[in-house]
N, C-alpha and C positions, 0 to 999 in steps of 0.2 A: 721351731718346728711347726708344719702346718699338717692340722689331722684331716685337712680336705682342701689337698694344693692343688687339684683342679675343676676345685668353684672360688668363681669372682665372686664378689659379693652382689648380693641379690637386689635390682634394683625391679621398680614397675617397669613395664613394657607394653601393657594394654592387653586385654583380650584376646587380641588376634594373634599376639606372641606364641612360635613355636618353639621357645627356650621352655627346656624343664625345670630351670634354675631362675627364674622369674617373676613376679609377680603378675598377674592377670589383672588384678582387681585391686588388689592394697597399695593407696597412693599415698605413703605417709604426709606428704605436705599438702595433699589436696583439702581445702577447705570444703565442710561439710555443715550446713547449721551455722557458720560463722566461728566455727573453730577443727582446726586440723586434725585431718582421721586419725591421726596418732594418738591425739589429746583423747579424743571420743574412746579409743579403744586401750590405750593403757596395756600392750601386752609385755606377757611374762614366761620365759621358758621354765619350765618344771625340770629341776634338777635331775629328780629321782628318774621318771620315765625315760627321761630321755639321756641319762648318764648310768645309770644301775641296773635299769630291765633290763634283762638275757634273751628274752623271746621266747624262754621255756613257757608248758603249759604243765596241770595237772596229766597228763598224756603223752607230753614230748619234753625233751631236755632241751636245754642252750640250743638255740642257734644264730642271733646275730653278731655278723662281724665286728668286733670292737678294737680299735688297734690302740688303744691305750693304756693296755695290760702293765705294769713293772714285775720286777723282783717281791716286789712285798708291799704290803697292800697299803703302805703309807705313798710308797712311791704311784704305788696306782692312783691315790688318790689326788696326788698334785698332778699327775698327765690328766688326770680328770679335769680339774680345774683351768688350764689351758686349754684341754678340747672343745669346751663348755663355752669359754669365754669367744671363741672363735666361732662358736654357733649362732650366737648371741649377736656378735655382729656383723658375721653374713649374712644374717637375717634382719639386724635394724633391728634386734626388740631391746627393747629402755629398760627391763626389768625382767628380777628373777626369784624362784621363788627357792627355798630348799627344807627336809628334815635334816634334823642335825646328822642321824645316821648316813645319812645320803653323802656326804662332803667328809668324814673322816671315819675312820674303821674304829669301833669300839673298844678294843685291847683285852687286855685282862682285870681292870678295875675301872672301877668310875675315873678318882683321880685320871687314870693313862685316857682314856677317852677325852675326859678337860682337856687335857695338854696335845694330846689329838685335833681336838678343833681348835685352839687356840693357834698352834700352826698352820694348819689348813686355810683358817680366817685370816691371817697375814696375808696369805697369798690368795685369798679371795680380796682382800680389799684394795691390794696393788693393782690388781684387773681393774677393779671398781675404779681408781684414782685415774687408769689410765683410759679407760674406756669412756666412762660417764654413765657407765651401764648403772644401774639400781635398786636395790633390793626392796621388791614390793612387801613380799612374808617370810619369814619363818615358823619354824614350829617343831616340836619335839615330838619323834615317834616314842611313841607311849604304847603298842598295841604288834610289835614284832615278836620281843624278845619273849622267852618262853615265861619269865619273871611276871609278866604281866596277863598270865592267861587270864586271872579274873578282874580283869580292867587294872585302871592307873590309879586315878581319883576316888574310883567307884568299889574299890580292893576290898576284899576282906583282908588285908594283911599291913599294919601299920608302917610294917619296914618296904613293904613299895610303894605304900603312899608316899613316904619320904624319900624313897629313890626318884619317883615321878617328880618330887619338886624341886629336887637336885636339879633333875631335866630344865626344866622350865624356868629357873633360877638361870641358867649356863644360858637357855634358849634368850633371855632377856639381854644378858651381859653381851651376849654377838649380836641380837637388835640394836644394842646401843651402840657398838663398835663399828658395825656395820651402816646404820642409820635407816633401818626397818622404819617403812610406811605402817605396816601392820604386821600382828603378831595370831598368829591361828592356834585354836583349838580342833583338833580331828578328833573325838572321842571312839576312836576305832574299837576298843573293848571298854567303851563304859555302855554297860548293859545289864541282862542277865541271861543264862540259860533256862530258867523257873523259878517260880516263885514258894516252891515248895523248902528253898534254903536261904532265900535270900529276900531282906530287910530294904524295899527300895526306897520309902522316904529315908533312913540313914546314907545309903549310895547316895541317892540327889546331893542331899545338905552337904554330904562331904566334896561333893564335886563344887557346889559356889565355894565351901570355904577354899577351895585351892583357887578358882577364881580371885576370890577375893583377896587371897595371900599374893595372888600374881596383880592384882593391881596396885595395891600397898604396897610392891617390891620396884615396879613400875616407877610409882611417885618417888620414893624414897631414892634411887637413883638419876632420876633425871630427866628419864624418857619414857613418854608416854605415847606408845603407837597404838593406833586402834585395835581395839584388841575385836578378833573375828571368831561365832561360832560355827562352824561346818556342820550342818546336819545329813543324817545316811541312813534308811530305813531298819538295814539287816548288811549280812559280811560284816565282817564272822558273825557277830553276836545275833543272836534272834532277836532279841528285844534289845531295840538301842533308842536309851535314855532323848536322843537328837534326834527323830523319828524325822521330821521335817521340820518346815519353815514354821508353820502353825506353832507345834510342838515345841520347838526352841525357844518361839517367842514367850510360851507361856512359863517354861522355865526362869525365863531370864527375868520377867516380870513378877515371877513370883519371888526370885529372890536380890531386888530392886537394883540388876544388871542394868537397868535401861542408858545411863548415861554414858557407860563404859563397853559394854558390848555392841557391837553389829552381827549382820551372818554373810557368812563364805558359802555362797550357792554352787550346788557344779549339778549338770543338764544329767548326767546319769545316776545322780543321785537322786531327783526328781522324779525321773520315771520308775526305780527300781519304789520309790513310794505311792506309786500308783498317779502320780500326777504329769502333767506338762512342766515343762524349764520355764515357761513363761507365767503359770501361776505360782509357782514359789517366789519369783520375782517379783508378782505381783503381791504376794502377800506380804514379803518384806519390806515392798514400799510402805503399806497400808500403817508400817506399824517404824515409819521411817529409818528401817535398818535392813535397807540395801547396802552391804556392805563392799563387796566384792565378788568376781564369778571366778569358777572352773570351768572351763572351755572344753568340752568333749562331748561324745553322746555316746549312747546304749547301740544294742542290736534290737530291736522289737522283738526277733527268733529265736533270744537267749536271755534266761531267767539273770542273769550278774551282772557286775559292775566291767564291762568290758570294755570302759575308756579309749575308743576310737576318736580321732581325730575327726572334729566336727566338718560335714560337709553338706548337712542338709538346711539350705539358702530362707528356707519356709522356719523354720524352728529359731536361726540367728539372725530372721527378722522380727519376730515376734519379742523374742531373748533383747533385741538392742534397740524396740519400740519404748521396751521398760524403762531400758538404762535411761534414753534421752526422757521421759515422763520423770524420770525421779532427779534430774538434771544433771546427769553425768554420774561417773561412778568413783572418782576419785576421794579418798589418799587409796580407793583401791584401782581394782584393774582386771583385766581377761585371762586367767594364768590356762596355759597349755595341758593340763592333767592329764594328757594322754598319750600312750604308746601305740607305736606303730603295727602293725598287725606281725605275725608269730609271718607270713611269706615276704614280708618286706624286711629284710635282716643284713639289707647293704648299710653302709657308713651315708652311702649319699640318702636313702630311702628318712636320715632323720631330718635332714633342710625341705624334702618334699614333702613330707606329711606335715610340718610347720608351715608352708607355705600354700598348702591347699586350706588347712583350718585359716590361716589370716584371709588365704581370699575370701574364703568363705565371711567370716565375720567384716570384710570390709562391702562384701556385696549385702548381706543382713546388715548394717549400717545406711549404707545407702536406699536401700529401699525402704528403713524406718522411719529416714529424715524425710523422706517423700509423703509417705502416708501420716508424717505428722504435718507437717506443711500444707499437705492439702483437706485437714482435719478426718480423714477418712473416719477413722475411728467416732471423733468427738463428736462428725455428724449423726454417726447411726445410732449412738446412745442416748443423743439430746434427742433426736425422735422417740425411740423407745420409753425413755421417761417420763415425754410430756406433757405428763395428766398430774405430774406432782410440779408443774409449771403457776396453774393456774388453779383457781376456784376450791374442790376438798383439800385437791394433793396439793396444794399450796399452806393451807391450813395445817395438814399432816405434818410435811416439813416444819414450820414454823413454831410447830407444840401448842395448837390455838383448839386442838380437837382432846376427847377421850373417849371410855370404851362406850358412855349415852351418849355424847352427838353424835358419832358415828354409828352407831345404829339405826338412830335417828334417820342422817342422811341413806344407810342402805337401805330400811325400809321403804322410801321415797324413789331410790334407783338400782331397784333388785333386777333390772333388765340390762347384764354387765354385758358389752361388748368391746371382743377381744381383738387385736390388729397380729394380723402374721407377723412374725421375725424375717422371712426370705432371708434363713441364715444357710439356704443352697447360693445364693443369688449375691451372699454378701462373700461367700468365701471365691466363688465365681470371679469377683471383682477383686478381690486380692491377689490374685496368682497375678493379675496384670502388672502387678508393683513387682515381682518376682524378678521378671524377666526384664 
């Protein structure tokens, strides 16, 4: 059965194409850099968005059409798993990502849930065997169920600490089955609401130690996927332990993750912390754990996490300048975290809003391979710096000076003159790469 028997599969066409069902700009075999946009971009369909979301709001109920419905929600879930698989490859994407929740219906006990996904994963891996499709992450929602109102890891309650690594145990054993590149942490309720009840260095420590029981369980059986942290400012929790890129890092260093952790960046995560998609990228190179991204972006005119499908060209250039400066992004990749707007609630509106975010990210590909190629960047920062080239800032760099010789020499050159940035003038010359 086909859940969309009239789309071909989606091939490039160029630009000038007036097919809806097309690609514009994503050439997967087009060499870019000297290796294939496909390679560069690594993308990944998001199970949950694009299989689970109803299009409801806090304001409106359901409305996308989904023609996958069965008898019972075991049955739904394997019409799911064929709808998905056939997304997957009218679209060309190599990889996918999913929560455990997402792919099989929970039951009435843990056990029924194992056995829930243990079937479901059968029949995900038969696609997998006949596709070549790929499992980039998994990861265990930890932050739905009402069990988990005051976090997973971060619980005051022992018996869902140990329900969360039940999760996470189960989440491993279908990496392994599956052959998970990487494995994600989303700490959706490790946080707190204040601190007037709650103990946050014991919340932290018990969070590495589940860490660290998930890499000892890792080793122990065989498979060792890169294990990814997602950070997220706020939703739900007001205070969340993963505040950003910065933040994560220092967690993860303070409790000596560095060998085993990376971070799972997503662009609306970033903003909702006050920052750019492409400075958390950049600070995760800095601390070389660029892990993988989340492909979506915010609304500027709305405070939440409202995971539209990326379409702005200036932001997923900036976003794939990084990738190629950190030299690619693999065993991760670009996964799709996003849903289609609450008025787009056809079955076709899900191949179109996947195919506008790829074009998008293949047109921010190519204009980062441009501006690195032509050092744009590396010029205008080797000018800006180039007083620590030579003569003091030379010395500076070198560790040849302290806080007496430089005194020294300010006394001598207390008449500092400063050079403009023409950062109107630099961003003037960027749009040119845009277009």
């Amino acid at each position: 059965m086909s859940y969309f028997p009239e789309v071909e599969k989606i091939n490039y066409e160029g630009p000038e194409t007036k097919n809806m069902f097309a690609f514009r700009h994503y050439n997967a075999e087009e060499e870019v850099m000297g290796k294939k946009m496909k390679d560069h971009l690594r993308f990944a369909i998001a199970y949950w968005h694009t299989m689970t979301q109803d299009g409801s709001d806090p304001f409106g109920d359901p409305i996308n059409q989904r023609t996958w419905f069965g008898k019972t929600p075991m049955e739904t879930a394997k019409n799911r798993v064929e709808a998905f698989f056939e997304i997957c490859q009218k679209l060309g994407a190599e990889y996918f990502c999913f929560h455990d929740v997402d792919i099989a219906p929970q039951g009435d006990s843990l056990q029924e849930f194992y056995d829930n996904l243990d079937e479901i994963t059968d029949l995900i891996k038969e696609k997998m065997d006949q596709t070549g499709i790929k499992l980039l992450w998994n990861t265990a929602n930890m932050f739905s169920h009402p069990r988990f109102t005051n976090g997973a890891a971060s619980t005051n309650n022992a018996d869902v600490f140990a329900y969360a690594a039940a999760q996470i145990k189960k989440g491993l054993d279908l990496s392994k089955k599956l052959g998970g590149e990487n494995y994600v942490f989303w700490g959706g309720r490790e946080g707190y609401e204040s601190l007037l009840n709650t103990n946050m260095g014991f919340e932290q420590d018990n969070i590495a130690r589940m860490f660290k029981m998930a890499i000892a369980y890792g080793e122990k059986i065989g498979h060792k996927p890169q294990f990814l942290l997602e950070p997220k400012p706020k939703e739900p929790t007001k205070h969340q332990y993963d505040f950003d890129a910065a933040t994560a890092m220092a967690f993860i260093q303070k409790y000596g993750l560095e060998g085993d952790f990376k971070l799972n960046l997503e662009a609306n995560h970033a903003t909702l912390a006050g920052h750019t998609f492409e400075h958390e990228l950049n600070v995760a190179r800095q601390y070389d754990a660029l892990g993988s991204m989340d492909a979506n972006q915010g609304d500027v005119l709305l405070g939440w996490d409202t995971d539209e499908f990326p379409t702005n060209i200036f932001d997923t250039t900036l976003a794939m300048y990084e990738v190629l400066e950190n030299g690619g992004i693999a065993p991760g990749g670009i996964n799709f975290d996003a849903k289609v707007r609450r008025s787009s609630f056809e079955m076709e509106d899900l191949l179109l809003a996947h195919i506008a975010g790829m074009d998008t990210y293949a047109r921010g590909l190519k204009a980062a391979a441009k501006l690195k190629e032509e050092h744009f960047f590396d010029d205008i920062k080797e000018k800006r710096y180039a007083t620590f080239n030579e003569g003091i800032g030379k010395k500076i760099v070198d560790n040849e000076v302290n806080l007496e010789s430089l005194t020294e020499y300010a006394l001598a050159h207390d008449d500092v003159q400063l050079e403009s940035s023409h950062l109107e003038y630099i961003k003037n010359c960027l749009n040119d790469y845009l277009v």
